[in-house]
Structure formats: structure tokens, C-alpha cells
C-alpha positions, 0 to 999 in steps of 0.5 A, a space after each residue: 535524557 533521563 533526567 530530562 524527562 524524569 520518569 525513572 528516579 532510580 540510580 542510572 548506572 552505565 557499565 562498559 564491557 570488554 566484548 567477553 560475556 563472562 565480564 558482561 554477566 559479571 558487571 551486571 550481576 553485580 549492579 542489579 544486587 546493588 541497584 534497583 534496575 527495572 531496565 537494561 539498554 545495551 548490551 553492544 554485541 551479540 555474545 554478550 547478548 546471548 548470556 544478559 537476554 537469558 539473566 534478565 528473563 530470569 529475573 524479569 525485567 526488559 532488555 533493549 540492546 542497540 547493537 547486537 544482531 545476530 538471527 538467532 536472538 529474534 527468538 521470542 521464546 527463547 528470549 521472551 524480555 529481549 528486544 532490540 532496536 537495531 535491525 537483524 542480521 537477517 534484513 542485512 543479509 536480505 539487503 546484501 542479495 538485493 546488492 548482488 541481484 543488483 550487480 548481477 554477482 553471483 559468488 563470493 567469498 565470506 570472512 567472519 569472526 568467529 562469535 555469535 555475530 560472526 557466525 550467525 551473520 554469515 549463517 543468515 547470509 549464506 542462507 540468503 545466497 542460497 535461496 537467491 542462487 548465490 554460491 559462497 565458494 570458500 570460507 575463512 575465519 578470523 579468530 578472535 583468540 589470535 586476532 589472525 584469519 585462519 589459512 593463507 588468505 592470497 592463496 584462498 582469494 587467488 585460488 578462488 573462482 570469484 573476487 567478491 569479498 564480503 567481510 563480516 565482523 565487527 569495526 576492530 577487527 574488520 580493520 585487522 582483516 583488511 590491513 592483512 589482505 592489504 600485505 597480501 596484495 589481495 585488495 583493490 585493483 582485482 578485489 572487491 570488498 564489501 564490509 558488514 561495519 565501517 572501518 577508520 580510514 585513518 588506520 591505513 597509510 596513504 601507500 595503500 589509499 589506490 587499492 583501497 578505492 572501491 572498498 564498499 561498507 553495508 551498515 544500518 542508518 536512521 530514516 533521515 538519510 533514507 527520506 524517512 520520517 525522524 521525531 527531529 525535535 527530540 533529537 534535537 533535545 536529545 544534543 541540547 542535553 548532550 552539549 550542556 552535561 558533556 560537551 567535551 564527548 560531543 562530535 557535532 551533529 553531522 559525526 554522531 554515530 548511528 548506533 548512539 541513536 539507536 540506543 537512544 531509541 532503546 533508553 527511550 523505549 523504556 521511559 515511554 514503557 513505564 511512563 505508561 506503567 506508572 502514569 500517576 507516580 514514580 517508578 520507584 514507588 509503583 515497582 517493588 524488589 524481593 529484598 535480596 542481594 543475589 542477583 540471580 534471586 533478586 526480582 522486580 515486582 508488578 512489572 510484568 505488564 511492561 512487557 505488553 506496553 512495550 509490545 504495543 507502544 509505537 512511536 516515532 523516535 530519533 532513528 525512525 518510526 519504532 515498532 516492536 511485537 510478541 511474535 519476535 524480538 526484533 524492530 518491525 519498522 524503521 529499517 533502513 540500510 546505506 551502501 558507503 564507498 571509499 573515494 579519494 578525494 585529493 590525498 585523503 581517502 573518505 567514505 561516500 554514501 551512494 546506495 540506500 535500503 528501505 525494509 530489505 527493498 531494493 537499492 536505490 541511489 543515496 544521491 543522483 550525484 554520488 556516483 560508485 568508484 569500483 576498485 582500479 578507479 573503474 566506473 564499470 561495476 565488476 563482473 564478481 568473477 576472476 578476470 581474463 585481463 592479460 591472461 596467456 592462455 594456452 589453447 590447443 586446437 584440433 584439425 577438423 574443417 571447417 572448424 580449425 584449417 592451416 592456410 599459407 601465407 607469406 609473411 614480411 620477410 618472404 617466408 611461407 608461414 601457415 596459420 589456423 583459420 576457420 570457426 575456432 580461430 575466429 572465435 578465439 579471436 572474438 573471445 579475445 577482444 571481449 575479455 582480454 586474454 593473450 592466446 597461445 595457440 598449438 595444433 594438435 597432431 592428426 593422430 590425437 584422438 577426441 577421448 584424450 582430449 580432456 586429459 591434455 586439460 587435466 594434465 595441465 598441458 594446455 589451458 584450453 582445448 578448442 574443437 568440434 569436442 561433443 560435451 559427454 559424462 564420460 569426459 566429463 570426469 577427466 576436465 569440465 566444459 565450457 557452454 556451448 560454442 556449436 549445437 550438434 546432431 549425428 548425420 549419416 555420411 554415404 556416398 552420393 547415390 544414397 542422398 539424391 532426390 526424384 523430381 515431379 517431372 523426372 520423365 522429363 528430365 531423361 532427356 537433357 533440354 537440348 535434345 527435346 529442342 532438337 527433337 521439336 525441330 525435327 517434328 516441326 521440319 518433318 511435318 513441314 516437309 510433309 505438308 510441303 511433299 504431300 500437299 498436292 499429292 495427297 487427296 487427304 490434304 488437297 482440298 483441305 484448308 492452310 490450317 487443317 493441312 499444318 495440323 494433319 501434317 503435325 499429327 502425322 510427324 508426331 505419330 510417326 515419331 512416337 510409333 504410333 502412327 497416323 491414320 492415313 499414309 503417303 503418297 509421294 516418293 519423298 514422303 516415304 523416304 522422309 517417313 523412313 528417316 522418322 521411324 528410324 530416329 523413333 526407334 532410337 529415341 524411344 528405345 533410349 528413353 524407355 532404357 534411361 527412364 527405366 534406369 533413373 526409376 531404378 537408382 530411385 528405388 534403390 535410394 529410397 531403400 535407405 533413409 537414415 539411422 533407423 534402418 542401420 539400427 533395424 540391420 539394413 546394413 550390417 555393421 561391417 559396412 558401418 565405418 566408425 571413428 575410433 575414441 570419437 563421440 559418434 563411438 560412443 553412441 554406436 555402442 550405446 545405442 545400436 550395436 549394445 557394446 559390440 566393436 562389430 563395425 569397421 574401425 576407422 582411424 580418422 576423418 581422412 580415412 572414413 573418406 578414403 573408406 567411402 570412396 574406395 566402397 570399403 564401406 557404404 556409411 559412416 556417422 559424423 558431426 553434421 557441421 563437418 558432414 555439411 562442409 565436406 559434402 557440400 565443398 570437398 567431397 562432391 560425391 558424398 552425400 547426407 541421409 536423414 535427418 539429425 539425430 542424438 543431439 549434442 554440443 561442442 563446447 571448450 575444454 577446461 580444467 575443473 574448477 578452473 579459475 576463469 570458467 565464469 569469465 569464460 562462460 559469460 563472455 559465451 553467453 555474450 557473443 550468443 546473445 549478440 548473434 555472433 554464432 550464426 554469423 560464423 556458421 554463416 561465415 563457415 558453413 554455408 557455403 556451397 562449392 559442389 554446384 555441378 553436383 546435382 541431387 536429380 536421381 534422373 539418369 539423363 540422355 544427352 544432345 551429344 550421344 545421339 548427334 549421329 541419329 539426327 546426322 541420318 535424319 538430316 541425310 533422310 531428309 536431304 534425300 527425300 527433299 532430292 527425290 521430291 525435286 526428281 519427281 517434279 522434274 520428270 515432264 522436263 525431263 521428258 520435254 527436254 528427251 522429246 526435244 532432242 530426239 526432233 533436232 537429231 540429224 539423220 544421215 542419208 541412208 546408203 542404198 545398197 542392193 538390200 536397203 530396201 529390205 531392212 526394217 523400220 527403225 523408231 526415231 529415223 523419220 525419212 525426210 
């Protein structure tokens, strides 16, 4: 190129380094003291750049390196003659979180090489991640000395919570690090890895070409694959010159590496610089050398404005628009990042552009037919978590319904078998068909209390215990906790007076509606009979109209049913029997009422005198009638926040033993969960009831062990079935259902149609009587005609004269003939 377009006539002088600084600094030292170099293209890694940018600042003259990249060369102060064309590992630790961000990973693990460009790669990267709220979990280095990875690279990655594996390090040693991960069987189908430069495919055997699919390589590339912009006629001139001095080395156009392009920007960087420095002459003859041999005391006179031109030049080379500033070392255009996949195509492997970068954005597809081919030949991206796929998982449950119960059932053989059913087993179930785990199931003894729970996980017993366990620090400590499976609160369990309710029309309520529709008929058939008995009678009613007689028949009934009394009384016999019949039952039915409505006011009142987990901290009930779980998180409150750490309350072993408790009135509360207090107020204990409302809110989560391998599977697959609705359809499903439907909440104390049957049997006799002395009276002229007549057909027989008939008195009803 050089001689293309001939603006440096001084000798060109290409060195090739082994990657060690010393030789780097060496070699270089020794062409300058024997050479008239004003420039530097080069060096190749970052090591090696850390010792030439500072020789070459000493010395004055420009470095444009095509490769190195480590963030600590950006420095412009501390590398004022620096420069470089291929972007910094800072853009390529941007576009790696935009990578992740894309796939929403959220861990990985990193491998570097321990040099400059292995630990400043991973130093940009991990502060990348951090800003972006990626964690890197483990670490590993590859150290160059003994061309090893430091520790044991299956179990670290095994070990891990996340299968993201991010490799950075140049191609030679990338290759070692990957063909050791290959014998530790810790690649594809699990893995993914993703390599910060390309690896030669040709260095693997064809037995590992399966698990090497879905291995994923970040690299810079020029503008032409990003749609940008590329100066292609100097390229192609840049190939004419190739093909003609040395075809023999030339791959073709389409197997030119990116990074022979970008040094090409670099070398013509420096010819565009002093074509402008010199524009009337030649290099050799507008720039001037101390006349010394010591490569350290030899400088280049009148360069120092080479530095400005590069500073402000911009022009558009073969890998894209080329831009530098004073503010830093670093290229401020053209950057452009590819995402390359390997892909198996017939028996060969191959890498397949499918992502592209533009100045750190976001990535979009290469090309809209180039698809990713995730490790295990998936099309699915990986989640970047360990996998639950075909797991056994040991699960502990605990008894507490509705959460776990046991059901029987008969199985293919007759037997009777039982199994878990409720809220637990069914999200174990749905857990299962999400992520793929194989559930062993064990039911925990009655006796097991909640705080030694954990300790079964730490100990390694089970891998997961599942119940109503409430997430506290405490437990905590001993195992961690899943999100959670049930939002809680604590609820005040009493018996089921303390929870009932007055209703508005509680007057009402006292006597059941059977019995106000008897005693409707009564007034109704008592003001009949009145109307009936007393319409003639009664000088009040007699001249009064149909309607006027109804209503003063109705006043009467109801004033004598109430005790109050009508302002006029009867005048017939049956109107008086009638009446005594309704004042008695009046005084039945009053004296009933006033006792039960004095009583439902009574229990409300009493009710009313405790309303929840307030009084029971201002000492309405003293703490000896307060039952509490022993080891439970309803413990663990009480002693925080009531009793100040006394154990003064009533202990109680169990669930079963604070219903036994409460029900024997050994003891009037008790605090528990509110999903289990709903369920067994509302299905099995009918005469317990809630107070209050909710307090101390909670959650119940899934116990597993810290650091455990497959929290995050575990954790997402929650989230999951949340978001879909799944937990309220298993509350639903478990919790509201309501089998105590003949239990009422109604404080009145309620008189039935039963319990007074014998009033209304005397009143009935009342009323037949008065209804038979009304039929007396009106008989009384019939029975007075039917005497009459009798007493005219009577025969009389013919008296006996005897000496002294004629002296006996007349004798009323004989009639002589």
C-alpha cells in the first residue's frame, strides 16, 4: 500500500512478535535505532501494547494498533501517541449486555486469560453486568504459563447456578479452553458458550461437532456486514496490490480477515497524516532524526503537529468511517459488533453470522434467513439458568388443609392407597409439567414442627419442602426461600360467638317467619270473628260501613294482641271469650319477645367487646387464654410483638390441639394463618369463627437449600404460573368453599313456630268456644219456641177427685180442659 501511494519513502519494516512484551520492546527498539520510523501500525495484543504506547510516547512518534483492546489503553493521558482502530473492550462488553438483555439472561460464568487482555475484558464486563444487574457467579482463569484453566472446570460449571459461559481470550488460547470443556463434558447440550474471538472449527473431531452447536462468538467486523458505509474502491485497490506483490498469501475476498482490515486503516491512517504534514515534499525530507543510535534517545523532529492531524482527520476507510479525538485513544465511529453461530451443515461444522451491533445498540438480526441454533439443536433460547429437566427432587410435605391432605382411593389392584391432594400437591403438579422435574414426595409426621423445617434442607434430607412455611430471617439463616407460593396475614380464631354480625332489622329477626305468618293469621282470624261476633251487637260497628267495620275489627284484634287495647270493648259473650284467648296469647308472644330480643342484643354487645388483635394487645384477654402454636411463625410474632418475649400464653402442640382447646373453652383465641383459619371455619369447624381483619402480613414460600443449583428454574417457573393467574385459581380451587351453610353469623337469638305451637292450640280452643258461644246466643229464641211448644202439646191427664181436690192450688202449665 505504501508504495501504492507513495508518500513514505523510508524503509517499511514489518517485525512479527511472539505475544511477550519483552521481545516486543526489543525488536522495536532495535529497528527504530537502525531505522527512520516516524510510525508504528501494530502492536497485535494488549500486552504488548502496554510496553510500545509508552517507548513510542517517549520517543514522539504515532502508534495505531489493529488489535489490542484492553479499557485501560483508552487512557489518553497516560498514552498520549496511542491510538487504535479496532474498537475497545468497553463497546464489546456494552454489546455482550445488550446480548444478555436480549435473551433475558441474567448470570454467567467468565474464563479469562490471565494478561492485560484478559483481565481488562473481564474487568469492562463484569462492570457492564453490574450496572445492568447481571451477576457473574464464578470465575476462572486460564493461565498462559501452563496453557491450563486454574481449578476443576466440571465442577465449577456443574456446581454453578447459571449455564452462560463467556470466554475471553485470544483465538489460540480460546481453542485450548474449549477443547478442555469438551473432555469435561461441559459444553453443549447444558452450556452455552459464548467466545469473545473465533475459534478454528478444524481443531475439533467430528465426535464433538453435536455438542459444539449453539457455541456462539462476539467479535468486531467492518461496516459492509453492518450496512454501513465502506471506501470499496480502496479496498479494492488495497486486494489489486495484494494479489499482484504476494498472491500466494491471498484467501480471496470473501476469507479476508477483519482484523487485516483493520490494520490497513491504521497504516493508512498514518499515510493520510503525513500527506498532510508534508504536502509539498517527502517524508524523509520535511522530518528530521537526532543523530543517535540509542533507541530510547533517538527522536523525530517537527512531528509534533502529526498528532493534531490525526486528531481531526476523518475519513472513510475499508472497515468504515474513521474518526479519532484528543479526548481519547480510542476509534469514535465505525463500530460495529456480529454475533457468529456454530451450525452443522451435513458433516461439517460452520460459523453462521446471525446478530449485528451498531456503536454498542441494540442487536438485530445479520440476516432474516440466518436463524440461532441453541446448543441440543433447540431453536428456544436458553433460559441461562441450571435446568430442572428430568430432575428427582426430593419434596417434603407438611399436613395442614387445605394446603396438603391424604385422600384414599382404590388402586388397579384393590388396594386402599392414599395420596396428598390439595394446594401443595397441585402446584407441584403444575411446577412439574412447566419445568420437567421428577417429584418424590414424602409426608411429613403431624409432630414435625414449622422452625425445624429448614433444617431438614440444610441437612440435606430432602431437596424441597413444601407447606404454609411463612419466609422468616430467622429461617432464613438455616436454608433460603423460594418467591412466594401464598401471600399471608395472621387472623384471630375464636369461637363462633365472637364473629357473629346484628343485622338492621334484628327486631325482626327474633321471631322466625313462620311464626310472624301465624300470628298474621291470628290477627287476620281474631279481627274476622270479631267483625263477625260483634257486627250486630255493637252499636260502635252497627251503623258503621263494610270497610270501616274491617278496619275497626283490625284495630281491635291488634291492640289486644300487642296489650294495648282498643278504645271501645265487646258486647257479645263470644266477643269476650274470643278476647281472653287473644290477651293470653299476647302475653305469651310479648313476654317471648322482649326475653329473646333482650337476649340477641345481649350476645351483640358482648361481641362487640372484641374486635380483633388490638384488644388482645391492650390485655382484653389475658395471655393464659391466648393459645399458641409452639415453633410456628404465629410464635414468633407474639413474642415480638405482644407479650415482649414472655412464654406467658397457653402452649399448644398443634393445629388439632388449638381446635380441641377452643372448643373444650380451655381457651377463647388463638392466631393462625388466614388461609388454613378460612378453610376450617368455613368447612370443618362450624362453630369457630375469624375476628378482625388481617394483620402481619407474610408469605409462604418453598424451601430450598442456599445456593442451591436450581433456585432460579424454580423462581421463574413461580413467576410464571403467577403471572398466568394460576394462584388464584388454586385459591379458588381450595379455599373458597363454603360447607358450613347452616351456620349463620345472625347474632339474633331466634324464637320458633315450634316452641309456641301450645299457645296457638289454646287459642284455636279459644276461639272454637267463643265461635260455640256465639251459636248459643243466637239460638236462644229456638230454643225458647221449641220449650214453648213442647210445654202446648203436652198431654195432661185427667185429674182424680178426691174429697179434697177441690182444695189443691193451681199448679202453672196444667190448663184444664
Amino acid at each position: 500500500e505504501f508504495l501504492k501511494y507513495g508518500t513514505l519513502d523510508t524503509p517499511r519494516k514489518l517485525i512479527e512478535t511472539i505475544g511477550d512484551p519483552t521481545t516486543a520492546l526489543r525488536t522495536t527498539c532495535e529497528t527504530i535505532s537502525t531505522s527512520n520510523i516516524v510510525g508504528i501500525v501494530g502492536p497485535v495484543v494488549s500486552r504488548e501494547a502496554h510496553v510500545i504506547a509508552p517507548f513510542d510516547a517517549s520517543i514522539g512518534i504515532p502508534t495505531i494498533s489493529y488489535a489490542a483492546t484492553d479499557p485501560e489503553l483508552s487512557d489518553r493521558i497516560a498514552n498520549p501517541t496511542f491510538y487504535r482502530t479496532v474498537p475497545s473492550d468497553n463497546d464489546a462488553a456494552s454489546t455482550i449486555v445488550n446480548l444478555f438483555l436480549k435473551f433475558n439472561w441474567t448470570m454467567c460464568i467468565i474464563i479469562y486469560q490471565n494478561d492485560e487482555f484478559g483481565t481488562g475484558g473481564y474487568k469492562a464486563i463484569s462492570n457492564a453486568f453490574l450496572r445492568n444487574n447481571v451477576t457473574v457467579t464464578e470465575t476462572m482463569i486460564f493461565d498462559l504459563n501452563t496453557l491450563s484453566i486454574r481449578g476443576d472446570l466440571k465442577s465449577t460449571l456443574t456446581g454453578s447456578l447459571t449455564r452462560i459461559v463467556i470466554v475471553w481470550a485470544d483465538t489460540s488460547y480460546a481453542t485450548f479452553i474449549l477443547q478442555s470443556a469438551l473432555k469435561a463434558d461441559v459444553v453443549g447440550p447444558l452450556f452455552t458458550w459464548i467466545l469473545g474471538s473465533d475459534v478454528p472449527l478444524t481443531a475439533f473431531d467430528e465426535i464433538s461437532y453435536d455438542r459444539l452447536v449453539g457455541v456462539l462468538t462476539i467479535g468486531p467486523v467492518v461496516g459492509n456486514l453492518a450496512n454501513a458505509p465502506i471506501n470499496q474502491t480502496l479496498l479494492n485497490d488495497a486486494y489489486s496490490i495484494w494479489q499482484k506483490y504476494e498472491p500466494e498469501s491471498f484467501p480471496g475476498a470473501a476469507n479476508v480477515n477483519y482484523y487485516a482490515l483493520f490494520a490497513f486503516d491504521a497504516a493508512w491512517t498514518l499515510i493520510q497524516s503525513f500527506a498532510q504534514l508534508c504536502p509539498n515534499s517527502t517524508v524523509s525530507s520535511c522530518i528530521t532524526f537526532t543523530n543517535t543510535s540509542f533507541c530510547f534517545d533517538r527522536r523525530v523532529l517537527h512531528i509534533h503537529s502529526i498528532f493534531d492531524i490525526i486528531n481531526t482527520n476523518t475519513f472513510l476507510g475499508v472497515s468504515g468511517p474513521v474518526q479519532f479525538s484528543a479526548n481519547t485513544t480510542d476509534r469514535v465511529n465505525g463500530i460495529y459488533y456480529i454475533v457468529q453461530n456454530v451450525q452443522r451443515v451435513s458433516h461439517t461444522l460452520k460459523y453462521v453470522p446471525v446478530l449485528i451491533s451498531t456503536s454498542s445498540a441494540a442487536w438485530t438480526p445479520q440476516a432474516q434467513t440466518n436463524v440461532i441454533v441453541w446448543p441440543g439443536q433447540s431453536l428456544t433460547a436458553p433460559t441461562g439458568y441450571a435446568s430442572l429437566q428430568g430432575v428427582t427432587l426430593y419434596i417434603a410435605v407438611i399436613i395442614t388443609p387445605p394446603f396438603t391432605m391424604m385422600k384414599e382411593y382404590v388402586d388397579q389392584y384393590g388396594l386402599t392407597q392414599t395420596k396428598p391432594i390439595g394446594y401443595i400437591p397441585d402446584l407441584i403438579e403444575l411446577l412439574q409439567k412447566q419445568i420437567g422435574f421428577v417429584p418424590n414426595i414424602t409426608v411429613l409426621p403431624e409432630n414435625t414442627t414449622y422452625n425445624s423445617l429448614p433444617d431438614l434442607v440444610a441437612n440435606k434430607v430432602y431437596d424441597l419442602v413444601m407447606g404454609d412455611v411463612t419466609i422468616l430471617s430467622s429461617r432464613r439463616i438455616k436454608a433460603a426461600f423460594s418467591d412466594s407460593i401464598f401471600d399471608n396475614s395472621l387472623r384471630i380464631l375464636t369461637r363462633q360467638k365472637a364473629g357473629t354480625v346484628v343485622h338492621r332489622f334484628g327486631f325482626l329477626r327474633t321471631f322466625e317467619l313462620a311464626l310472624w305468618m301465624v300470628i298474621l293469621a291470628c290477627l287476620i282470624w281474631s279481627a274476622f270473628l270479631f267483625s263477625f261476633y260483634e257486627g250486630n251487637a255493637h252499636t260502635d260497628l252497627r251503623n258503621k260501613s263494610i270497610l270501616s267495620r274491617i278496619g275497626m275489627s283490625i284495630w281491635f284484634a291488634f291492640g289486644t294482641l300487642i296489650g294495648y287495647g282498643a278504645d271501645f270493648h265487646t258486647r257479645s259473650a263470644a266477643g269476650r271469650v274470643l278476647t281472653i284467648g287473644i290477651y293470653i296469647t299476647s302475653l305469651v308472644l310479648i313476654s317471648a319477645y322482649q326475653a329473646y330480643f333482650t337476649a340477641s342484643i345481649t350476645v351483640s354487645i358482648a361481641q362487640s367487646s372484641f374486635s380483633g388483635i388490638d384488644d388482645i394487645k391492650n390485655g382484653k384477654v389475658p395471655y393464659n387464654r391466648i393459645g399458641i402454636i409452639s415453633g410456628s411463625a404465629m410464635e414468633e410474632y407474639f413474642l415480638r410483638e405482644i407479650s415482649d418475649g414472655s412464654h406467658t400464653y397457653y402452649i399448644l402442640r398443634d393445629k388439632q390441639d388449638m381446635f380441641d382447646k377452643l372448643l373444650s373453652g380451655i381457651i377463647d383465641v388463638s392466631i393462625m394463618d388466614t388461609g388454613f383459619a378460612e378453610f376450617a371455619t368455613s368447612s370443618i369447624y362450624c362453630n369457630l369463627t375469624i375476628v378482625g381483619t388481617g394483620f402481619d402480613q407474610s408469605q409462604f414460600g418453598i424451601i430450598y437449600p442456599t445456593k442451591w443449583l436450581y433456585e432460579q428454574a424454580l423462581d421463574v417457573s413461580i413467576l410464571s404460573l403467577r403471572e398466568k393467574g394460576v394462584f388464584n385459581d388454586l385459591k379458588s380451587k381450595w379455599f373458597q368453599t363454603n360447607n358450613c351453610t347452616s351456620a349463620s353469623t345472625d347474632t339474633s337469638v331466634r324464637l320458633s313456630l315450634e316452641a309456641l305451637t301450645g299457645l296457638f292450640i289454646v287459642f284455636a280452643i279459644f276461639s272454637a268456644l267463643s265461635m260455640l258461644m256465639f251459636l248459643w246466643v243466637k239460638c236462644r229464641p229456638l230454643r225458647k219456641c221449641i220449650r214453648q211448644r213442647r210445654s202446648r202439646n203436652a198431654v195432661i191427664p185427667n185429674p182424680v177427685y178426691r174429697p179434697y181436690a177441690q182444695h189443691l192450688p193451681y199448679i202453672a202449665g196444667y190448663q184444664h180442659v
